[in-house]
N, C-alpha and C positions, 0 to 999 in steps of 0.2 A: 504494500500500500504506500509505503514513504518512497518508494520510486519512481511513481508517477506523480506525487506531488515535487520533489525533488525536479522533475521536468519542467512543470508549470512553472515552477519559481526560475529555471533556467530560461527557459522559454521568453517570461515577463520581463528580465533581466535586458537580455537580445533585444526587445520593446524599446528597453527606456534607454539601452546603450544607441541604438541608432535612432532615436526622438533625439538624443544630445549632438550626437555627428552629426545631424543636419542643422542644429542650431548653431554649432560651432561654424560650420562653413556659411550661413546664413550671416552669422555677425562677422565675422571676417572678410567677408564679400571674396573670397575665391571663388577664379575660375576655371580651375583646370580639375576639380571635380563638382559634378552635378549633384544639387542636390535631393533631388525628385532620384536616387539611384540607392539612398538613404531612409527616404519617404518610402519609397517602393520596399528596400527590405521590412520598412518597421509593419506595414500593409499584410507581408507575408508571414511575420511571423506572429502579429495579431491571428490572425486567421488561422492558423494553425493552430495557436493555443484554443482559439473559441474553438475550431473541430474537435481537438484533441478533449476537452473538455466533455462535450457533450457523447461523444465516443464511453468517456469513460464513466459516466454517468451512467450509459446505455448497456456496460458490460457488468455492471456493479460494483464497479472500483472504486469509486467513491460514491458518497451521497450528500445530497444537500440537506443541510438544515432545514426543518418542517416548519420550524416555528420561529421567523425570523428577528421578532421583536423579545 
């Protein structure tokens, strides 16, 4: 069970590492790499974490909280 969370949090990580490389190259004004190439990975590995997510919900690897308040 802690291996698949283990991923999510690596996963989220890869998110907010390439959400900051595109910031950095946004404040810096370079041009010799694009930023949208940045944007594009943080895109794919959102996306994969929400897959990966609902995947494993769907095998019963983990479960959500029923009662969120």
């Amino acid at each position: 069970m802690w291996p698949i969370k283990l991923l999510f949090v690596v996963l989220f990580l890869f998110v907010l590492i390439s959400l900051f490389q595109a910031l950095n190259i946004m404040r810096k004004d370079q041009t010799t790499v694009s930023m949208s190439q940045f944007i594009g990975r943080r895109l794919i590995y959102s996306a994969l974490l929400l897959i990966l997510i609902i995947v494993a919900m769907a095998f019963g690897l983990i479960t959500p909280n029923p009662r969120p308040y």
